[in-house]
N, C-alpha and C positions, 0 to 999 in steps of 0.2 A: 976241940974246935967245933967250934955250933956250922953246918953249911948254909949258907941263903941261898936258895934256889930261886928268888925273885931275882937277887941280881946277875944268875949265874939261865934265865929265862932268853930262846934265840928271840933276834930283832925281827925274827922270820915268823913268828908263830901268828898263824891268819887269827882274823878277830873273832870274839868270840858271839856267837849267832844267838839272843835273849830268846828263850823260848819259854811260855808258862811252865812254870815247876810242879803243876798238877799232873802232866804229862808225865811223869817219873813215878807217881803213886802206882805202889798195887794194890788195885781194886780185885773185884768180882766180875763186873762188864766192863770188858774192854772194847770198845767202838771207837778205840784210836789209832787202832794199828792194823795194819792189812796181814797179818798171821797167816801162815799156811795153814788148812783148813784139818785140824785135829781127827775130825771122825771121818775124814776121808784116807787117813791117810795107809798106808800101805807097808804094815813092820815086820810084818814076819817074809814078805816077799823079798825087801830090803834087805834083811838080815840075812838072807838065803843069798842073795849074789854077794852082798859085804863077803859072804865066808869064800863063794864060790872065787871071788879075784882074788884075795889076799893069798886062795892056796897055789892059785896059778899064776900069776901074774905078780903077786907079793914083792921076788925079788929084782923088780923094776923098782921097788919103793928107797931102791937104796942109791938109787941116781938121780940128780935133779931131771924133771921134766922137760919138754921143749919151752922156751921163752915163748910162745902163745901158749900153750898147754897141750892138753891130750889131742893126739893126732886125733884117735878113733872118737872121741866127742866130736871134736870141731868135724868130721865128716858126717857124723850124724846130723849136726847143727847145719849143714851146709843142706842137704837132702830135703830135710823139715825144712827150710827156709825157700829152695824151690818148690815144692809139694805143695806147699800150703800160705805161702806167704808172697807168693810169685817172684822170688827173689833168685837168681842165679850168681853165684857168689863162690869163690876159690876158698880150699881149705885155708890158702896161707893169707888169706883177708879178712880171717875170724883170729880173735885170741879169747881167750877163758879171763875170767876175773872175777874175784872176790865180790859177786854178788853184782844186779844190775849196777847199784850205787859203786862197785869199785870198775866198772865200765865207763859208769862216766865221771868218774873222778880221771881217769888215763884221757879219756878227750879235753876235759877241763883243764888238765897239767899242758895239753899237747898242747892247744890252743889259744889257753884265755891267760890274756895277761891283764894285768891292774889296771881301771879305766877304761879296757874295751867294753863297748856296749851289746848286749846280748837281746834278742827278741824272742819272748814266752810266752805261753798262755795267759790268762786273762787271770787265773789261780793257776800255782802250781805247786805241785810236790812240793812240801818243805824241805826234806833229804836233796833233792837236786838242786834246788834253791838254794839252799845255804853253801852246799858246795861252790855256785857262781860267786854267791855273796865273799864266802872266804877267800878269794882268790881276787877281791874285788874290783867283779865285773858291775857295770853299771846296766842295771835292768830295766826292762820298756818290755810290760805286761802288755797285752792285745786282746783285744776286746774277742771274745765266744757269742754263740750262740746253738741253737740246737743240734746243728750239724759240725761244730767243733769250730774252729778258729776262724775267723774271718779273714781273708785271704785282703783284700781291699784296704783293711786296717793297718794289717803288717805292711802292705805295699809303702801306703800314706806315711808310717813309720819311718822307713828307712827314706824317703826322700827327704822326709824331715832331719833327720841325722845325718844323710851325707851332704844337705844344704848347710848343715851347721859344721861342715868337717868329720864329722865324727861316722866315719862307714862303718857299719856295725859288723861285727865279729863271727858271730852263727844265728840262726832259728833254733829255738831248742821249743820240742813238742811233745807231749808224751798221745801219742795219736790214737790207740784203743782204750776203750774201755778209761779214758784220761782218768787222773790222777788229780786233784777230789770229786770233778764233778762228773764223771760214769758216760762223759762223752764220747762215741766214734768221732774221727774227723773223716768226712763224707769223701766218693772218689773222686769227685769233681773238686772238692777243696785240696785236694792230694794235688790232683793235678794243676792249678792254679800257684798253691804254692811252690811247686817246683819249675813253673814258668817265672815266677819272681824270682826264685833262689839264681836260677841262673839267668835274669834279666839285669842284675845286681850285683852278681858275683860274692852271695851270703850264702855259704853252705847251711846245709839242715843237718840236725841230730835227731833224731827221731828215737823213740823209749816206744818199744810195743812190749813191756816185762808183761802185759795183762792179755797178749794175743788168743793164751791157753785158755783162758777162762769167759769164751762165751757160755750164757745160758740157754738165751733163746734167743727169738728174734734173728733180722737179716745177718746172713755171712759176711763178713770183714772184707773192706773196700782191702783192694791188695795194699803190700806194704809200699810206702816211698823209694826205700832202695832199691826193689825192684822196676818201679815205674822210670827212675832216671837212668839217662844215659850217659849224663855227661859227667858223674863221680861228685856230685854238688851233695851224695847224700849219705852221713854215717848212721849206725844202727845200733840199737841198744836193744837188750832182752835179760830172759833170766830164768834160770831153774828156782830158789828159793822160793819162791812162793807157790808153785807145782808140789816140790820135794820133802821142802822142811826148811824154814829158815834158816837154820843152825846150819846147815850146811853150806852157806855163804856162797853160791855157783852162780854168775851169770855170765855173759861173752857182749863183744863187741865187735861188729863190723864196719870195715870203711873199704874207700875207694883208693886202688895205688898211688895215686898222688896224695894222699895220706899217710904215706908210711912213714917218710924218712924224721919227722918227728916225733912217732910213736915208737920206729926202731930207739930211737934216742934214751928216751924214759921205759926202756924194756918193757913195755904194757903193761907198767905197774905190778902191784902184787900178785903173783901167782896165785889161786886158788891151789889146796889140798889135790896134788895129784889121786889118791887114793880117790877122794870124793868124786874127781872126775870121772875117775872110772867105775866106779859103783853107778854112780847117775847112769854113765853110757849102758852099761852094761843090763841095768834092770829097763831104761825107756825104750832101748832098743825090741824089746819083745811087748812090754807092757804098756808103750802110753795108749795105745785109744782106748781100752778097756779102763785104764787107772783115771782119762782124763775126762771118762762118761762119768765115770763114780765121784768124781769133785765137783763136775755140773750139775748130779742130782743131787748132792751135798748143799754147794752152794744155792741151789734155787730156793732147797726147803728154808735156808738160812736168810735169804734177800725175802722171799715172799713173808718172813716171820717178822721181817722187819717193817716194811711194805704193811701190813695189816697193821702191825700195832703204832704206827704213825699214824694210820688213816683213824683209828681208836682212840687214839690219846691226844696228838695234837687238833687244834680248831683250824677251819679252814681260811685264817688268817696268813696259816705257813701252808709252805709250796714243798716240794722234793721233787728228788728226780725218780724216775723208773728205771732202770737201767739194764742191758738185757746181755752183761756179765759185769767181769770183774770184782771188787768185793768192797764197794762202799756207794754210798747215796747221798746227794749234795742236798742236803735242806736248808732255806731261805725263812728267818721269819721277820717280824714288821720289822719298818725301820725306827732305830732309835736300840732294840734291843742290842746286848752286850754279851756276846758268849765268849769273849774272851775274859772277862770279871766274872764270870758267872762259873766259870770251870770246877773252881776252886770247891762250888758248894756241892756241883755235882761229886766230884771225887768225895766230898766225905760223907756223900748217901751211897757208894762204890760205884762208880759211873764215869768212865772216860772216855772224850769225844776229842774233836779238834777241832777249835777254833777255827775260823775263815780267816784272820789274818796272819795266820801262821804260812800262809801259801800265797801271802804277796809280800814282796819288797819293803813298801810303801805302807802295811800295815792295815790297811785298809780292809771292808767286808767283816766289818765285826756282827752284823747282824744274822752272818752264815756260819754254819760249820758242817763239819765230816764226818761220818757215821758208818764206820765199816763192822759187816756182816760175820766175814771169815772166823773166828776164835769162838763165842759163846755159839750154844747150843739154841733152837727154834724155841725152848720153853725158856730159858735164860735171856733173849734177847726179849724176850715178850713182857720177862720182868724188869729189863733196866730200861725197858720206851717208857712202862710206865711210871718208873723213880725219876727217869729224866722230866716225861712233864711235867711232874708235878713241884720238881726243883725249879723250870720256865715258868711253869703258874706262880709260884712263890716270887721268883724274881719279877712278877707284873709283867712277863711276855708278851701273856698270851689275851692281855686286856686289850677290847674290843675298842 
């Protein structure tokens, strides 16, 4: 007997989210993916607690974890998040999860159901984006600008939508170092929007996964969750991109009046208890030393990109400056196509991401994403210049 698995396919399976298939190539420059930062990274110190907890701690591996995860993380996580994030926050109101993206897939299960409407940035991540998309929320992107979201616009938004019936669901924002365009959201837009959230009754989700990766410039407006009082605000974060991707570690916080449907969905999948505790165990002594050595990593990486834009593209395209995180939003005329155009970059080895891969609507073909983290300062220096000259070829960068 032959099986059909088309007819034997659940009626449940979310749809599936078209993304260019250039995306999947392996190249040589990758400027598509935010990678944790290779030559920064820290193995032989890793390797040295990996051994140190498996021989002490080991035979906890033989019991399931707590349904949020590692007690001793999540108290670490709670400490860093007052310390540095202004946020004061209970061990038993963080859980551990399979990477930012499996953080906020546990809020999107808890929350969003088919047809609610969600309000986003202006671009946003594709990974969280398709996650609303799969779950089909209906999206209403919000206009940016230099200091991150425009608070007025979301307002205009939601009286729009509750004029029409339709009371939107969450704010969802990724507020440091945003996610493609290298935005902070400013501390007076902080406080703004959470005059609206709770003038509305639209709670905020906020993604700080890029908190760790200032370079320079001003200190980080504090976080939202810390700033609210009234539990209008959840939080998102993440080790992966500090650590190692591969190690899938990020956490989520919210406010008590959040739990009982988060109790429900047991806060999604569990991260690798081991990996919890490797993490805890090596940032506990190590991160401000480890997290200097990925800022001076990452600057030589952004400033190598940073020059050879300024080199190779004409002053027709714009970018951003951005002072962390690990990518650069560049802008060129209108008319251009970089979402048709991918295709030619990957096969000179070159990938980026389109601009409408982080709206809804599709929209912003004439932008894309350009992250720093993975290639090396003399490696990125060589694919700005295969990429222009792929934009020159496609008639870009014609005056």
């Amino acid at each position: 007997m032959i099986f059909n698995y088309e007819q034997l396919t659940a009626k449940s399976l979310p749809p599936d989210i078209y993304m260019p298939p250039g995306l999947a190539a392996d190249v040589k420059y990758v400027f598509s993916v935010t990678y944790t930062d290779p030559d920064a990274m820290e193995l032989d110190g890793l390797a040295k607690v990996t051994s140190d907890v498996v021989l002490r701690e080991g035979r906890n591996l033989a019991s399931y974890p707590p349904v949020q995860g590692d007690l001793g993380l999540r108290e670490f996580i709670a400490r860093e998040l007052e310390q540095k994030r202004g946020a004061t926050v209970s061990v038993d109101n963080i859980f551990l999860s399979s990477g930012a993206g499996g953080a906020c897939q546990v809020f999107v299960d808890a929350f969003i159901d088919e047809g609610d409407y969600v309000l986003m940035d202006q671009f946003c991540y594709h990974g969280s984006l398709n996650m609303f998309l799969k779950k089909g929320a209906q999206i209403i992107h919000n206009e940016m600008d230099d200091l991150g979201l425009i608070p007025e616009k979301v307002e205009k938004n939601i009286q729009m939508l509750i004029s029409q019936g339709n009371r939107p669901k969450m704010i969802y924002t990724i507020s440091v170092f945003h996610n493609p365009t290298g935005i902070t959201l400013s501390y007076e837009r902080r406080k703004k929007l959470i005059e609206i959230s709770k003038k509305y009754g639209v709670p905020i989700l906020e993604n700080e996964s890029y908190a760790d990766f200032r370079i320079d410039g001003p200190d980080l407006p504090q976080s939202m969750i810390g700033m609210d009082e009234s539990g209008g605000v959840m939080h998102i974060s993440a080790f992966t991109k500090l650590m190692g991707c591969g190690l899938r570690l990020g956490f989520g916080v919210f406010p008590e009046q959040a739990r009982p449907p988060l109790d429900i969905i047991k806060y999604g999948v569990s991260p690798s208890h081991l990996t919890s505790m490797v993490v805890h165990e090596y940032l506990k002594s190590h991160k401000t030393e480890y997290v200097a050595n990925v800022e001076k990593s990452l600057q030589s990486k952004r400033d190598a990109m940073l020059q050879s834009l300024g080199e190779y593209f004409p002053p027709s395209c714009t970018w951003s400056e951005p002072n962390g995180g690990m990518m650069i939003w560049v802008k060129l005329p209108e008319g251009c196509d970089t979402w048709s155009a991918l295709d030619r970059a990957v096969e000179r080895g070159v990938k980026y991401n389109p601009g409408p891969v982080f709206r809804s609507d599709r929209e912003g073909r004439n932008q894309l994403r350009l992250t720093f983290s993975h290639n090396s300062p003399e490696e990125i220096k060589e694919g700005i210049a295969i990429l222009a000259d792929v934009f020159e070829k496609e008639g870009f960068f014609n005056e």
